[in-house]
Phi, psi and omega in degrees: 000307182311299190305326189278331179280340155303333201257322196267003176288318175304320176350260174354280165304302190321290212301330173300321174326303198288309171326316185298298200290328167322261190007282204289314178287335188282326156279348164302295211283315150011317205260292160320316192310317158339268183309287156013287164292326189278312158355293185277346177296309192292328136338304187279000000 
């Protein structure tokens, strides 16, 4: 009981949360992604 009313209090923020967190992997991979593709090439 406690726990679902914790989870819809969180409701909001998470979701802002999970936005933030996009943001960030997605310029993690953005960043990796580069380098990334040229590897197996330079491999082969």
């Amino acid at each position: 009981m406690g726990i679902s009313q914790e989870v819809k209090d969180r409701g909001s923020a998470s979701e802002d949360q999970i936005e933030a967190t996009k943001e960030q992997y997605n310029s993690l991979v953005n960043r990796l992604a580069i380098p990334t593709p040229e590897l197996p090439e330079s491999t082969e």
